[in-house]
N, CA, C and O atoms as a printed pandas DataFrame, in Angstrom:
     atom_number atom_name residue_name chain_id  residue_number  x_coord  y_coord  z_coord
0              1         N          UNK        A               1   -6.915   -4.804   -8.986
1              2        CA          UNK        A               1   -6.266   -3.616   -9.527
2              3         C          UNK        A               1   -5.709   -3.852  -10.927
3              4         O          UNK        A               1   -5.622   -2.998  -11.809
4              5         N          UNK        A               2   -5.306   -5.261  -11.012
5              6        CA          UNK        A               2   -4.643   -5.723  -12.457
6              7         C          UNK        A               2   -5.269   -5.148  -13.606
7              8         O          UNK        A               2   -4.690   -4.655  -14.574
8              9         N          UNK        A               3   -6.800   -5.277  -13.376
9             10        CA          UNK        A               3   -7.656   -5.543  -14.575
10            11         C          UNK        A               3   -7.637   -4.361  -14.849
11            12         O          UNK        A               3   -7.561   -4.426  -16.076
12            13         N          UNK        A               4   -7.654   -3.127  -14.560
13            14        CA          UNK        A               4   -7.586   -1.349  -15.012
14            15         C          UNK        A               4   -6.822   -0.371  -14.395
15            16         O          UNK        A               4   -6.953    0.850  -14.312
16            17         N          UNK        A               5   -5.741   -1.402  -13.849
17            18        CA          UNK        A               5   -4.185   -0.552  -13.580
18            19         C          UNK        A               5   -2.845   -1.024  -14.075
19            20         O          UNK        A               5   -2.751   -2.251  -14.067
20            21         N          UNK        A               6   -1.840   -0.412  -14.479
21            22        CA          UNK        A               6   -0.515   -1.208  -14.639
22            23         C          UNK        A               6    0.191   -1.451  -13.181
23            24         O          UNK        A               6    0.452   -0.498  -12.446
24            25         N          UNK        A               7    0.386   -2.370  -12.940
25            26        CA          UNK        A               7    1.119   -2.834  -11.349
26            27         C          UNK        A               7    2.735   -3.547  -11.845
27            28         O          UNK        A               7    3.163   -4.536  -12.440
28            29         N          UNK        A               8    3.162   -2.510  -11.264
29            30        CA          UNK        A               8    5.118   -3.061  -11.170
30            31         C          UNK        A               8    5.693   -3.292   -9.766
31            32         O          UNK        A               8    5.098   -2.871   -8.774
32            33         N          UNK        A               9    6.917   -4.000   -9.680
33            34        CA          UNK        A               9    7.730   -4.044   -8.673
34            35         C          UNK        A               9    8.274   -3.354   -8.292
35            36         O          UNK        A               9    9.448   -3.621   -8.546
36            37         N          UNK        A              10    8.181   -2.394   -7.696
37            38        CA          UNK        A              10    9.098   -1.118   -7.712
38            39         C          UNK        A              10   10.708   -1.550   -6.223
39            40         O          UNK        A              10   10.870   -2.160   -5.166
40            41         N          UNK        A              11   11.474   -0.688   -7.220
41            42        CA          UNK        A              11   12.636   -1.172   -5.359
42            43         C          UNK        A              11   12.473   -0.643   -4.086
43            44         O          UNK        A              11   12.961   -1.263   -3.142
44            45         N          UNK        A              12   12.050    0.089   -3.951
45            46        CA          UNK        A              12   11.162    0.737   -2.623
46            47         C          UNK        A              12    9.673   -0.199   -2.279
47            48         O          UNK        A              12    8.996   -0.092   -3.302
48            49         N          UNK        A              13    8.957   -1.014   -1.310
49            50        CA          UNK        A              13    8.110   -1.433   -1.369
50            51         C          UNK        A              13    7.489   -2.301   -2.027
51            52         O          UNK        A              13    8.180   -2.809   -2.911
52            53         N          UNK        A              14    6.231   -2.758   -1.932
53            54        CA          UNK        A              14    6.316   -3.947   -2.858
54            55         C          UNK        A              14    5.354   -4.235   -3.640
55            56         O          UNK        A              14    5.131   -5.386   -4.017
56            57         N          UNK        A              15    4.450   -2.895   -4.083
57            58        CA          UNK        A              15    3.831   -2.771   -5.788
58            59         C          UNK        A              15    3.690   -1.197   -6.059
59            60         O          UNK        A              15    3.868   -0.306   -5.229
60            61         N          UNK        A              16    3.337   -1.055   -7.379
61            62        CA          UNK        A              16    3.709    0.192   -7.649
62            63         C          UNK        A              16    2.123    0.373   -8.626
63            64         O          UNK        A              16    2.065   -0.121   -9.752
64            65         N          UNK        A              17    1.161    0.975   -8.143
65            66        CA          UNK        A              17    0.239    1.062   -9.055
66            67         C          UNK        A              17    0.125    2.357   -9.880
67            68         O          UNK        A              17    0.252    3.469   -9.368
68            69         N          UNK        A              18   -0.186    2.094  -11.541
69            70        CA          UNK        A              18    0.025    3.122  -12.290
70            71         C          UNK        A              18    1.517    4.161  -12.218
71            72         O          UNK        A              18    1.408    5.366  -12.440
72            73         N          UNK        A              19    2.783    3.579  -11.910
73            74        CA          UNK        A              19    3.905    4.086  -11.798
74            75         C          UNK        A              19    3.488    5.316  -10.672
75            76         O          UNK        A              19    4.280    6.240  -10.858
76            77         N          UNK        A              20    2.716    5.588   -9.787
77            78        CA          UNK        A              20    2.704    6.600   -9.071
78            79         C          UNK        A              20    2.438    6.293   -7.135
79            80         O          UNK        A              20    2.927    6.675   -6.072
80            81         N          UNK        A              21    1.578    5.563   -7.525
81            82        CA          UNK        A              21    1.167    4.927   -6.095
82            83         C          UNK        A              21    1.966    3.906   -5.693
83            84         O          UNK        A              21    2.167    2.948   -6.439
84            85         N          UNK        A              22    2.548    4.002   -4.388
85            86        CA          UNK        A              22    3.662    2.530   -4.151
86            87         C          UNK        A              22    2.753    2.366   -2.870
87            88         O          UNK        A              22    2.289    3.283   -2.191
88            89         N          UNK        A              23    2.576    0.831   -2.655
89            90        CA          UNK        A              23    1.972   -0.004   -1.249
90            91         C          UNK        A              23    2.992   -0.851   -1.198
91            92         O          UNK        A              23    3.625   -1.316   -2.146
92            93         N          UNK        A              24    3.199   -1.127    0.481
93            94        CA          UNK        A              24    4.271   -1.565    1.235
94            95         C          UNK        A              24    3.349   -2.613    2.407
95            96         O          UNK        A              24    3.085   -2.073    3.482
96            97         N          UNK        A              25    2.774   -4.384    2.156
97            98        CA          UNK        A              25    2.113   -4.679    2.510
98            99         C          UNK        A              25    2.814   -5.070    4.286
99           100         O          UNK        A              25    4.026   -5.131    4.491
100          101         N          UNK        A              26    1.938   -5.255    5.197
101          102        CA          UNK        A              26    2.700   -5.976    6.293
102          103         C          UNK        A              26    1.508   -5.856    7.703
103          104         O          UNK        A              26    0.399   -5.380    7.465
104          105         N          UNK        A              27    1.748   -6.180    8.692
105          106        CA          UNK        A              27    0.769   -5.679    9.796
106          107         C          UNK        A              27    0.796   -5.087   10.209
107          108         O          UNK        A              27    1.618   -4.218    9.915
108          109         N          UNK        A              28   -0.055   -4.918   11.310
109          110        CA          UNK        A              28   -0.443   -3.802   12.451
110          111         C          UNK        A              28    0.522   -3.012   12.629
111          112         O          UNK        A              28    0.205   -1.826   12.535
112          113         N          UNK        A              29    1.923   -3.290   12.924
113          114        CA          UNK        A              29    2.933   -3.149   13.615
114          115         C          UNK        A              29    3.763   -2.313   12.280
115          116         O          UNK        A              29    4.830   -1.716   12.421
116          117         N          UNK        A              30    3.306   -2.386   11.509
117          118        CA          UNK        A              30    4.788   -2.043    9.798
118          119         C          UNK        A              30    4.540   -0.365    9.949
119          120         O          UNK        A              30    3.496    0.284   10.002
120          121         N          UNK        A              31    5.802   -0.003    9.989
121          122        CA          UNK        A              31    5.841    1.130   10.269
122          123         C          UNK        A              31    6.259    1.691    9.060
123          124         O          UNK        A              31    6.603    0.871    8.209
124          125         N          UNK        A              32    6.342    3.323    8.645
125          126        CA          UNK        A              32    6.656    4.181    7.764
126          127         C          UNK        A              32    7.986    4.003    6.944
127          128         O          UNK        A              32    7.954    4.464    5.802
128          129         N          UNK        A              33    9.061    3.449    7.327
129          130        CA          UNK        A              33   10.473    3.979    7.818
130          131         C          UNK        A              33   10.422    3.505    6.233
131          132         O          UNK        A              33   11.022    4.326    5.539
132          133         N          UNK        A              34    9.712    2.087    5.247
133          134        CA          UNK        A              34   10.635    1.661    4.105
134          135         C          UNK        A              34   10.080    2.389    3.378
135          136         O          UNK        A              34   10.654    2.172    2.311
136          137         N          UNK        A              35    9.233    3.235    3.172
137          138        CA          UNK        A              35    8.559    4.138    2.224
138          139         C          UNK        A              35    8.526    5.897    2.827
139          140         O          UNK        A              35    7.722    6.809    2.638
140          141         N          UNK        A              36    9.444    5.829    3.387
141          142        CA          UNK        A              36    9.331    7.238    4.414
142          143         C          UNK        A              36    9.364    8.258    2.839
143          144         O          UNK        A              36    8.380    8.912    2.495
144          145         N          UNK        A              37   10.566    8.227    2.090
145          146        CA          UNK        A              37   10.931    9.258    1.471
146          147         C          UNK        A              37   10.380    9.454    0.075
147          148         O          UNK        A              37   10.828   10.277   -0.723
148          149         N          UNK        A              38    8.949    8.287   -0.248
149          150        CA          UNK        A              38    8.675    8.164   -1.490
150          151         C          UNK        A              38    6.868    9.141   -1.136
151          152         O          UNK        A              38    5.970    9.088   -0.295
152          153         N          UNK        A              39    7.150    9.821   -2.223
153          154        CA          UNK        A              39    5.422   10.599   -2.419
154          155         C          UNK        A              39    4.540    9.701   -2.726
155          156         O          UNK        A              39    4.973    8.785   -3.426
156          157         N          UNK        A              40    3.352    9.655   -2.408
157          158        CA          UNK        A              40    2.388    9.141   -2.452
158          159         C          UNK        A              40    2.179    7.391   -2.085
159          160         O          UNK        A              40    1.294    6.652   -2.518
160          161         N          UNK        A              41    2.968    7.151   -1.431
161          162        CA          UNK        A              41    2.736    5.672   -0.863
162          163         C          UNK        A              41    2.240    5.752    0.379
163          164         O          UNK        A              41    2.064    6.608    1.245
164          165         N          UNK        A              42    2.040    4.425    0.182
165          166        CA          UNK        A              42    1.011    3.732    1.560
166          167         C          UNK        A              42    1.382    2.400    2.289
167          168         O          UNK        A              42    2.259    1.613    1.933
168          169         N          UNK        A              43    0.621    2.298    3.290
169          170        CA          UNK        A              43    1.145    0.514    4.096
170          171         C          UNK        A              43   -0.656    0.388    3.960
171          172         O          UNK        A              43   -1.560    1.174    4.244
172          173         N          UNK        A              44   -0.636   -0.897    3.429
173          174        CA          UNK        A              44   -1.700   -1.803    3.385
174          175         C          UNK        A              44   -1.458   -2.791    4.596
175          176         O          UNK        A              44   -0.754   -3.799    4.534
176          177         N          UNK        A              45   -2.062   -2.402    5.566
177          178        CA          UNK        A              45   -1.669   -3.497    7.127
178          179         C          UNK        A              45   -2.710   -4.121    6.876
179          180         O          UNK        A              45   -3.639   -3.902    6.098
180          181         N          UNK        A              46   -2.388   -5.309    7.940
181          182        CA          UNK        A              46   -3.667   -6.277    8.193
182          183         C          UNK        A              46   -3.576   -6.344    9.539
183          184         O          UNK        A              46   -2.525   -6.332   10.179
184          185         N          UNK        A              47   -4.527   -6.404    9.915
185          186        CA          UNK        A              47   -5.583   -6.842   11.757
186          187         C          UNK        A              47   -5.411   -5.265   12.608
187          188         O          UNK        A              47   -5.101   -4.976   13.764
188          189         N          UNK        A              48   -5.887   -4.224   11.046
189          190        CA          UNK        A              48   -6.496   -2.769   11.978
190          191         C          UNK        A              48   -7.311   -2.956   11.061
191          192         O          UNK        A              48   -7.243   -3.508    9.963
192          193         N          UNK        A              49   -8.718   -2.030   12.067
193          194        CA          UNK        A              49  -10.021   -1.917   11.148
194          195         C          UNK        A              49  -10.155   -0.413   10.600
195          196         O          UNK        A              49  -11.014   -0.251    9.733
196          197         N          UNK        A              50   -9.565    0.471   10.917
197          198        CA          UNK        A              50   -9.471    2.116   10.313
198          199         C          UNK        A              50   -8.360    1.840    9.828
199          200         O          UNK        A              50   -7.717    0.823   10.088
200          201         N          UNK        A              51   -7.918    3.044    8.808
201          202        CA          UNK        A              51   -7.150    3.714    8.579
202          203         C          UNK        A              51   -6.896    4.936    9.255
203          204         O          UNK        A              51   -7.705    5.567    9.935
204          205         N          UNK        A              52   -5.388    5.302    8.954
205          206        CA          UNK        A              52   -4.938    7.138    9.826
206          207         C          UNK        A              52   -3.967    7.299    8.878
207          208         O          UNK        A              52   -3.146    6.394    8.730
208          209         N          UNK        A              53   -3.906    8.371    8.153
209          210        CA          UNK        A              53   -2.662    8.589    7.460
210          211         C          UNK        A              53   -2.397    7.740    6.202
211          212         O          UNK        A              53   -3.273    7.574    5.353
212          213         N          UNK        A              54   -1.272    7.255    6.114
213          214        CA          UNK        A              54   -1.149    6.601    4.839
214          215         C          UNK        A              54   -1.472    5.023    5.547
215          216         O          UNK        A              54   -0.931    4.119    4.910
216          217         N          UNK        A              55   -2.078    4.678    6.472
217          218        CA          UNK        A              55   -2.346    3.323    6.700
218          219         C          UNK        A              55   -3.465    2.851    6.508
219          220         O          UNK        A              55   -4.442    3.258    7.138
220          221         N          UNK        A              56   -3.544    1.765    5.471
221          222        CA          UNK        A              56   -4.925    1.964    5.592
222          223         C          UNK        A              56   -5.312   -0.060    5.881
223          224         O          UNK        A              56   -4.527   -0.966    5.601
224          225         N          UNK        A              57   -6.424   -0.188    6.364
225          226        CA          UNK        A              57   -6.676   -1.221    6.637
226          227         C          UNK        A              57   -6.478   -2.408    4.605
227          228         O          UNK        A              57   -6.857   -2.049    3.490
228          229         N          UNK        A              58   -5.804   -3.652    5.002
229          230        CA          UNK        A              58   -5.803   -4.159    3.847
230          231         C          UNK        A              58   -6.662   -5.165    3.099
231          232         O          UNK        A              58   -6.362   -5.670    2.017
232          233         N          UNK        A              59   -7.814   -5.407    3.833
233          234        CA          UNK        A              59   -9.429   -5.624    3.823
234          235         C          UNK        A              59  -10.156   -4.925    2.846
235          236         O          UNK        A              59  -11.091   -5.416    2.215
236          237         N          UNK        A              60   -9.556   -3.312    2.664
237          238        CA          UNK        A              60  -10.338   -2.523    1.790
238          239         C          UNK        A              60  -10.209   -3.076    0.940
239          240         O          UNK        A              60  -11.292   -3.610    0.699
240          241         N          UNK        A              61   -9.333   -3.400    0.058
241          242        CA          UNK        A              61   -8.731   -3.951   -1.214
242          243         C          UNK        A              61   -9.336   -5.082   -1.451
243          244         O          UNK        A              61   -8.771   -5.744   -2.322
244          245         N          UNK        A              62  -10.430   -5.630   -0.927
245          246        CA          UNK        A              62  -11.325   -6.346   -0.974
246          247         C          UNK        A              62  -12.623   -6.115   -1.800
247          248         O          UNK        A              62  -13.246   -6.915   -2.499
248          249         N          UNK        A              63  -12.923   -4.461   -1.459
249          250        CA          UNK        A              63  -13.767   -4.209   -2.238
250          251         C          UNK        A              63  -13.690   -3.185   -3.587
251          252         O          UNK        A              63  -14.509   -2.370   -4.010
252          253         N          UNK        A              64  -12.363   -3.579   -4.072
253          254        CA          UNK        A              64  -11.999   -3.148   -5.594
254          255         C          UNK        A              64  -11.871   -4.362   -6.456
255          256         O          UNK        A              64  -11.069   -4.265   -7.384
256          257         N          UNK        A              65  -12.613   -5.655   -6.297
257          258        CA          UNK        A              65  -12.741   -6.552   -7.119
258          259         C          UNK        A              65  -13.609   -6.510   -7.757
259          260         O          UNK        A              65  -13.795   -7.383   -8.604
């Protein structure tokens, strides 16, 4: 994402791509609650193979290299 996005730390979650998109990384289990009140964020889990909602498997991010 580095190479043709700006990525910050934002205090909610734990990257912020292009100041608009926030991902909140963690597993199966990471629920909504630390990004509940922010627009357009997501949980990047690991050990699900779909996504539902703002969850999306964190494998994808595999194939934006």
């Amino acid at each position: 994402l580095k190479a043709s996005h700006k990525i910050q730390y934002p205090e909610k979650g734990d990257f912020l791509v292009n100041g608009t998109h926030a991902f909140e990384v963690g597993g199966k289990n990471k629920g909504l609650k630390q990004i509940s009140d922010m627009p357009e964020a997501y949980i990047a889990a690991d050990g699900i193979e779909y996504g539902f909602g703002n969850k999306i498997p964190i494998w994808l991010f595999g194939f934006l290299y």
